[in-house]
C-alpha positions in Angstrom: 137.9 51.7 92.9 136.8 54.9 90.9 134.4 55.8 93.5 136.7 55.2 96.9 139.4 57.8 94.5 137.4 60.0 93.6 138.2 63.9 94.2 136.8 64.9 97.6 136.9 68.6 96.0 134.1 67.3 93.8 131.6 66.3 96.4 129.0 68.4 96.6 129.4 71.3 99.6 127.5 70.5 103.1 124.7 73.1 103.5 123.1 74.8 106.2 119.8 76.0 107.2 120.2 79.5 107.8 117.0 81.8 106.8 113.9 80.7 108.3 111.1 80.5 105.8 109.6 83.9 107.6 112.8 85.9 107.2 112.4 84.6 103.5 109.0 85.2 103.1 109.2 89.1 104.7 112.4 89.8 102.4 111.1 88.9 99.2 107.1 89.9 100.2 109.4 93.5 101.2 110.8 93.3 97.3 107.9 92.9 96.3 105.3 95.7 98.3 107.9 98.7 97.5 108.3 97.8 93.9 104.7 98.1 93.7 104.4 101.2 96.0 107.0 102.8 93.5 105.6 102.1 90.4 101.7 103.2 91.8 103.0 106.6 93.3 101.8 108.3 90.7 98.6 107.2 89.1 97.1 104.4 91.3 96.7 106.0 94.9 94.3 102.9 96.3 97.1 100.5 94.6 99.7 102.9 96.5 98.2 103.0 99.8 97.9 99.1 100.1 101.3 98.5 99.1 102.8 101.0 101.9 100.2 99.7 104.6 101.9 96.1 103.2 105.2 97.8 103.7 104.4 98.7 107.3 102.9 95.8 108.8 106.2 93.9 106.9 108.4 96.2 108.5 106.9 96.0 112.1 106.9 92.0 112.2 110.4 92.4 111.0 111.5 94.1 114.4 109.5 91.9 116.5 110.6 88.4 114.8 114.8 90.5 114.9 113.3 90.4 118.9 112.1 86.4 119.2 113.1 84.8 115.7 115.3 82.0 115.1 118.8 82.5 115.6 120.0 84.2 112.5 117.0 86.2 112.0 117.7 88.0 115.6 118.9 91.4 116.3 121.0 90.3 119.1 122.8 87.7 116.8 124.1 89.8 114.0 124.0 93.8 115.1 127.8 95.1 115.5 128.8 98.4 116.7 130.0 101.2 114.9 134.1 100.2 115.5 133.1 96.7 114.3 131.3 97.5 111.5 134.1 100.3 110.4 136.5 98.1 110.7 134.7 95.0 108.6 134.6 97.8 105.6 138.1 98.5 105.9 138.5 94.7 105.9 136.2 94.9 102.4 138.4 97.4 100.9 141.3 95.7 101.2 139.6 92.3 99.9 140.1 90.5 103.4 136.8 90.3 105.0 135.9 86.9 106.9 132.7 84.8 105.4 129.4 85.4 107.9 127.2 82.6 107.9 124.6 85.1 108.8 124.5 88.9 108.3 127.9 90.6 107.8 128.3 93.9 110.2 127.8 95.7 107.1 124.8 94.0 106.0 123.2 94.3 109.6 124.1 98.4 109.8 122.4 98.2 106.3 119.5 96.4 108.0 119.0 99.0 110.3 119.0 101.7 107.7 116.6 100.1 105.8 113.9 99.5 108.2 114.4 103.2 109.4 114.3 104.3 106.2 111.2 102.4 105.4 109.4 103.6 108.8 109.8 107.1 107.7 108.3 106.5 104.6 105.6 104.4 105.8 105.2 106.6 108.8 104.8 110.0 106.3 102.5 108.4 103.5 99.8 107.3 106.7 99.9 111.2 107.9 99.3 112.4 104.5 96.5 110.1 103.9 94.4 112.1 106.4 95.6 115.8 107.1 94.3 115.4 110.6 96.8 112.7 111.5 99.4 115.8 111.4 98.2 117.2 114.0 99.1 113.9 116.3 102.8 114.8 115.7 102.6 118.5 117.1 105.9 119.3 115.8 105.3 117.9 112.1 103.1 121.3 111.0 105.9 123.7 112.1 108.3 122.9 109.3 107.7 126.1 107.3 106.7 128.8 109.6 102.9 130.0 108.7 102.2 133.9 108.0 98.5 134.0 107.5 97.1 136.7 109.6 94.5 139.3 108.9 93.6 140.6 111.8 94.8 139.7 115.5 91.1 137.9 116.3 92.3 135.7 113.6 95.6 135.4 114.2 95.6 132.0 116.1 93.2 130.2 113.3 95.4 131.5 110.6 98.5 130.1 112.3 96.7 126.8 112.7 95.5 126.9 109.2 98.7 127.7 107.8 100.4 125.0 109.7 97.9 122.4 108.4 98.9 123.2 104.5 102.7 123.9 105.7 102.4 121.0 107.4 101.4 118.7 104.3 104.0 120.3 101.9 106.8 119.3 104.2 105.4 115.9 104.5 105.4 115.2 101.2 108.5 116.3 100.5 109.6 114.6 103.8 107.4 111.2 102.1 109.6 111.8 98.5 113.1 112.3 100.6 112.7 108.5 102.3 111.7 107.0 98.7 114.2 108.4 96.9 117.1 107.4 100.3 115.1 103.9 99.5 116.2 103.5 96.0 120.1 104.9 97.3 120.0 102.1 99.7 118.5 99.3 97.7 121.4 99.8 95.3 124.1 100.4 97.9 122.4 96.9 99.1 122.2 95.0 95.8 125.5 96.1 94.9 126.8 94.7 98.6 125.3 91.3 97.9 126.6 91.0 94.5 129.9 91.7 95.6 130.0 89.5 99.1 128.2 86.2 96.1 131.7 86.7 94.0 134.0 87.4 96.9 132.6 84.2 99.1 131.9 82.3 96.1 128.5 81.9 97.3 124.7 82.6 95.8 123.4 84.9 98.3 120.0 85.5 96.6 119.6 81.9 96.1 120.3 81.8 99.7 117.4 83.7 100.8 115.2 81.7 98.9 116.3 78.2 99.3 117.4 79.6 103.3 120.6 77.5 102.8 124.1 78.7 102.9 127.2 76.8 102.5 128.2 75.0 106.2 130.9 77.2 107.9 134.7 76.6 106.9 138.2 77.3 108.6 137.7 81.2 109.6 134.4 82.0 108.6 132.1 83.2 111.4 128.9 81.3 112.1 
């Protein structure tokens, strides 16, 4: 008799299977190959170097499994446009947004900005490895406009001299810029799942290590 009354609010929720065990894997492996960029910036180059070639090759099976993944790991399935995504952070604002079993149009544009993000970083770190990789992005070395000249027979292999070492400044100041826009958006991010786990009553972190969600309800959007 106690069992056939017993509360059906106590029953455990259903659960789904929502992040494939790669999605998981490149998220937390992500976590972990910039933390360890970051902290090696300064004093462990080699260490550096290997985390940020890690970051890259995480970052380009990324796009390619958002191409042919499973279904919530693909672009196609969760990327909004800009008036859908706008209007979703009004909807936050105002404490009204729907529950996505996947990635919220927020959490997709954020997607976006972080693999973009990370590319650029990725992208400057490889040039400044070698100095001659600059000169495979022509328009890289013209950031600061050279002035080495002594005499008009030299004037071209000044200008391509100056370029080189203009060149390598601006890239590492272009390198620091995309770290730092990192850290902005790993906050922005953290701060984002945080507040979607208490508004939706759900673990997201848990989530993307488990890869289960709670199953869909009356209005949420699966």
């Amino acid at each position: 008799m106690t069992d056939t009354m017993a509360d059906p609010a106590a029953a455990p929720a259903a659960t789904i299977r929502v992040w494939d065990p790669l999605v998981r894997v490149f998220h937390w492996g992500l976590v972990a190959a910039f933390a360890v960029a970051w902290v090696s910036a300064e004093e462990m180059q080699p260490l550096h170097e290997v985390a940020g070639y890690a970051v890259a090759a995480l970052v380009a099976f990324r796009v390619v499994w958002g191409l042919v993944g499973s279904r919530y790991a693909r672009f196609a399935q969760f990327l909004r446009g800009p008036r859908a995504t706008l209007s979703y952070l009004g909807d936050m604002a105002h404490g009204r947004e729907r529950r996505y079993l996947g990635h919220n149009p927020a959490g997709a544009a954020m997607i976006v900005a972080l693999l973009v993000t990370l590319s650029g970083t990725a992208l400057t770190g490889w040039l400044m490895a070698e100095p001659d990789r600059v000169a495979l992005l022509p328009a890289l070395p013209q950031i600061v406009t050279p002035a080495f000249a002594d005499e008009d027979g030299d004037e071209e292999h000044g200008e391509r001299e100056g370029a080189g070492v203009m060149g390598e400044e601006g890239l590492e100041e272009l390198h620091e810029t995309f770290a730092n826009l990192m850290l902005l958006l790993i906050v922005l991010h953290v701060g984002g799942v945080v507040l979607a786990s208490i508004r939706h009553h759900e673990n997201l972190p848990r989530a993307m290590v488990t890869g289960d969600k709670r199953a869909p309800g009356p209005g949420d959007i699966a």
